[in-house]
C-alpha positions in Angstrom: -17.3 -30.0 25.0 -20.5 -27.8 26.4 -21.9 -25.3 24.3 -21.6 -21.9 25.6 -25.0 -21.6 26.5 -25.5 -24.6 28.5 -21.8 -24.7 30.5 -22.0 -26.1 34.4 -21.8 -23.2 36.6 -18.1 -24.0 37.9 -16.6 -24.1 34.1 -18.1 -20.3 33.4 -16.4 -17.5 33.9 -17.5 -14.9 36.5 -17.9 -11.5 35.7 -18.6 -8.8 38.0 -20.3 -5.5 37.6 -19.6 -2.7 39.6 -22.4 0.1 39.4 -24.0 2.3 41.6 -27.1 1.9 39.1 -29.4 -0.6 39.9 -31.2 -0.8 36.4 -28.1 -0.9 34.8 -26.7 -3.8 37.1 -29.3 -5.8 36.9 -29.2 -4.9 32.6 -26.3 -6.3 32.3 -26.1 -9.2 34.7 -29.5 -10.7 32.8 -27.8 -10.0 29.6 -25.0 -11.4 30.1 -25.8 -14.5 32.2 -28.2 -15.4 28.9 -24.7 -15.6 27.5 -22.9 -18.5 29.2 -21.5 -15.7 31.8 -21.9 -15.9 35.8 -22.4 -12.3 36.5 -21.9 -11.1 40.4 -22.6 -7.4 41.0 -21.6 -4.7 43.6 -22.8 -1.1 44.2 -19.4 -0.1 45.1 -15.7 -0.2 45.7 -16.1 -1.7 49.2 -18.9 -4.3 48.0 -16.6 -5.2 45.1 -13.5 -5.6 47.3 -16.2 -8.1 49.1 -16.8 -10.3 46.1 -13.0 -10.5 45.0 -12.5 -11.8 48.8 -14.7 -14.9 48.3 -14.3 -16.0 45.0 -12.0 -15.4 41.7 -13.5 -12.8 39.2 -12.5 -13.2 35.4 -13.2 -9.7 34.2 -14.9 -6.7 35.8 -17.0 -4.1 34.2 -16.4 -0.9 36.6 -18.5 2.6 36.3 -15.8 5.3 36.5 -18.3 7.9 38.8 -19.3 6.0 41.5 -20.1 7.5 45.0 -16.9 6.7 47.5 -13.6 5.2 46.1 -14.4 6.1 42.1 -13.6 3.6 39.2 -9.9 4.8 37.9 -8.8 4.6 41.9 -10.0 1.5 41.8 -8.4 0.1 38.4 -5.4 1.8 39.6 -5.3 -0.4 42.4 -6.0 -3.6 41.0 -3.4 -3.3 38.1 -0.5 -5.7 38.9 -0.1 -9.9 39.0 -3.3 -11.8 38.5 -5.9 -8.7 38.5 -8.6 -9.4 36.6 -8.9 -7.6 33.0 -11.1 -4.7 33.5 -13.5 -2.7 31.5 -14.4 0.3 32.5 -17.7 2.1 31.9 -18.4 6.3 31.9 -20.4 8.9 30.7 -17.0 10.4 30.2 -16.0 9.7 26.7 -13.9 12.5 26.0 -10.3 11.0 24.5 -8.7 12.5 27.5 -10.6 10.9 29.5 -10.6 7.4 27.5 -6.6 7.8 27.7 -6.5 8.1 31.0 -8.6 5.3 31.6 -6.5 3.0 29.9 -3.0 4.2 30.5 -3.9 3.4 34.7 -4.6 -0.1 33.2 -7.9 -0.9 32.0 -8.6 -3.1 29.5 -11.2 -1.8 27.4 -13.0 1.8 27.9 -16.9 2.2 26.8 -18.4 5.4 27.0 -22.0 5.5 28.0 -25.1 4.8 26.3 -23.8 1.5 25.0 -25.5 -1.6 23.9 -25.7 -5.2 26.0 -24.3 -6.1 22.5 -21.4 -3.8 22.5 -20.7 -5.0 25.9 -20.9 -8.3 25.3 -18.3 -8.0 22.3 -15.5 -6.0 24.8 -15.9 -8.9 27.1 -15.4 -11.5 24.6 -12.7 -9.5 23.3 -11.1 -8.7 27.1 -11.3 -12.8 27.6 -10.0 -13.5 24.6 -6.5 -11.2 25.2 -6.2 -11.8 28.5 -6.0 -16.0 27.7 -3.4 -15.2 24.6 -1.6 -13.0 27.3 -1.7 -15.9 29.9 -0.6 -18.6 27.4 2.4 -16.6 26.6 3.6 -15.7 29.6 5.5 -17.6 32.0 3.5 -18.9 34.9 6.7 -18.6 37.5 6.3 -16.0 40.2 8.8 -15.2 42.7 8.3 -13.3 46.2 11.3 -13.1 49.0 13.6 -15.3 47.0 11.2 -17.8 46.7 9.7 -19.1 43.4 6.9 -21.1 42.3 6.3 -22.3 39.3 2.8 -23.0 38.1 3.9 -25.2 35.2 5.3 -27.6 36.6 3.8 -27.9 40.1 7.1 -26.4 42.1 8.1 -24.2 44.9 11.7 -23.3 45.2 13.2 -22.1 48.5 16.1 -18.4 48.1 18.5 -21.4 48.1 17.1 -23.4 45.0 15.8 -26.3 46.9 12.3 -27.8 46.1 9.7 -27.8 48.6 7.2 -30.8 48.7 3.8 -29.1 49.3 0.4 -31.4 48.9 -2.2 -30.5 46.0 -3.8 -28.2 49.0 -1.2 -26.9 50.1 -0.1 -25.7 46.7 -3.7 -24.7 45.8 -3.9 -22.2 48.4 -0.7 -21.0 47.7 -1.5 -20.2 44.1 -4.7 -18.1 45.4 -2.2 -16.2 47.5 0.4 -15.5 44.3 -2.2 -15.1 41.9 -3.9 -12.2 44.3 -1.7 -10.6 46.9 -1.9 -8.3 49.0 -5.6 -8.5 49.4 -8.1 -9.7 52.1 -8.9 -13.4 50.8 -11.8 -14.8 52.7 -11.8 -18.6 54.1 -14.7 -19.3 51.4 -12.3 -18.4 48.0 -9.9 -20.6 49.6 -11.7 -23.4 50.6 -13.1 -23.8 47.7 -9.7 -23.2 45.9 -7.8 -26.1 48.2 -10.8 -28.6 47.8 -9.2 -32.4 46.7 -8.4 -35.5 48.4 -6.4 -34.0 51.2 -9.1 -31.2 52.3 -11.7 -31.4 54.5 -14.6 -29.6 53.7 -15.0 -27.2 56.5 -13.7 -23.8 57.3 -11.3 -25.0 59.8 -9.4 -27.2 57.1 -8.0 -23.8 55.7 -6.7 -22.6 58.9 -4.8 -26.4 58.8 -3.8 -25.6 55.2 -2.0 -22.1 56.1 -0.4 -23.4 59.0 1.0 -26.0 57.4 2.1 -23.8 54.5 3.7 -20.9 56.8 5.8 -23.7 58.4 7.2 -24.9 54.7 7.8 -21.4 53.9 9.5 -20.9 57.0 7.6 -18.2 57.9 7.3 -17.2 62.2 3.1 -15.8 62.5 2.2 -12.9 60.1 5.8 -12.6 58.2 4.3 -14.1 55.0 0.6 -15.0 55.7 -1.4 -12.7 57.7 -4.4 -13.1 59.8 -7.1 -10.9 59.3 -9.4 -11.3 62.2 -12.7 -12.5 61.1 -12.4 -11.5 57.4 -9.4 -14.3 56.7 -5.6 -14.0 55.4 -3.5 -11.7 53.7 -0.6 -12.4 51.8 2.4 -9.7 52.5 4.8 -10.0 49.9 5.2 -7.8 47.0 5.2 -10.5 43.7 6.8 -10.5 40.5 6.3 -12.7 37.5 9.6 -14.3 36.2 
């Protein structure tokens, strides 16, 4: 067991900030990489919609007034199946405006000043609910009559029947359940679908979807879409079972 301090970077979890302040970005991603954390940041919505296309985010710290697409849009958007817990940050610390912030589904509201130490407690505390709310949930997930089953390594066809898919194969799907409807880049799932069955080049993933579109019986874009030059997209609505 590694201490906190000194975990290997692929057992910490990633956080990303999303600020349009640069001392406050670079605050926070010192202070809380000096805690065990990998800290990503972006200046805006469209940077952050960036990061969350190449790689999986544990918890994001979002600035409510950002120039663009502001911070409740955005937490309003990313509330559903396998979001990551967000905390939003705001000079706006009015109750109404606290309320509001949390009834669109954020995890955690901090009004502006506050301490790296205050921070740094909300994100413990975010991590710490959002692994409670994970161990008690059921990790089955259903989309189109199909449904996958996390727990014990199963797809199931509309028709009940199970669906042999390799540890790749099954790999990528997860990434897909676990965050649909969303532009995922080739790099998130690569790195995702790595094991004895994957290559390790970009073309391997393109193998990895084909292969899964023809076990989902899926003709082109139905279920997996190709996003020129960006990656794939993954159609269906999903709900946990």
């Amino acid at each position: 067991m590694y201490p906190n301090s000194v975990l290997p970077d692929a057992a910490k979890p990633v956080l990303l900030v999303v600020d349009d302040d640069q001392m406050i970005r670079t605050l926070l991603a010192e202070s809380l990489g000096m805690h065990g954390y990998q800290v990503e940041t972006a200046t805006n919505a469209r940077d952050m919609d960036a990061v969350l296309a190449r790689r999986s985010v544990s918890l994001i710290l979002l600035d409510v007034m950002m120039p663009g697409e502001d911070g409740l849009s955005v937490c309003r958007r990313l509330a559903g199946v396998g979001a990551p817990p967000v905390v939003l940050l705001s000079a706006l610390g009015d109750e109404p405006d606290r309320i509001l912030g949390l009834e669109i589904g954020a995890s955690h509201y901090l009004s502006k000043p506050c301490s790296p130490r205050e921070i740094l407690a909300t994100v413990r505390a975010a991590l710490r609910a959002r692994e409670i709310q994970d161990a008690g949930e059921s990790r089955s997930f259903g989309f189109l009559g199909w449904r996958v089953d996390f727990a014990a390594h199963e797809l199931l066809d509309p028709e009940g029947t199970l669906i042999d898919l390799t540890d790749g194969e099954f790999a990528v799907l997860r990434v897909f359940v676990e965050r649909p409807r969303r532009v995922l880049a080739r790099d998130a799932l690569l790195e995702a679908a790595r094991g004895p069955d994957t290559e390790a080049f970009d073309r391997a993933i393109d193998v990895q979807v084909s292969r899964l579109r023809r076990k989902l019986r899926s003709r082109g874009d139905e279920i997996i879409r190709t996003i020129r030059n960006e990656g794939y997209f993954f159609v269906p609505r999903v709900a946990r079972q």
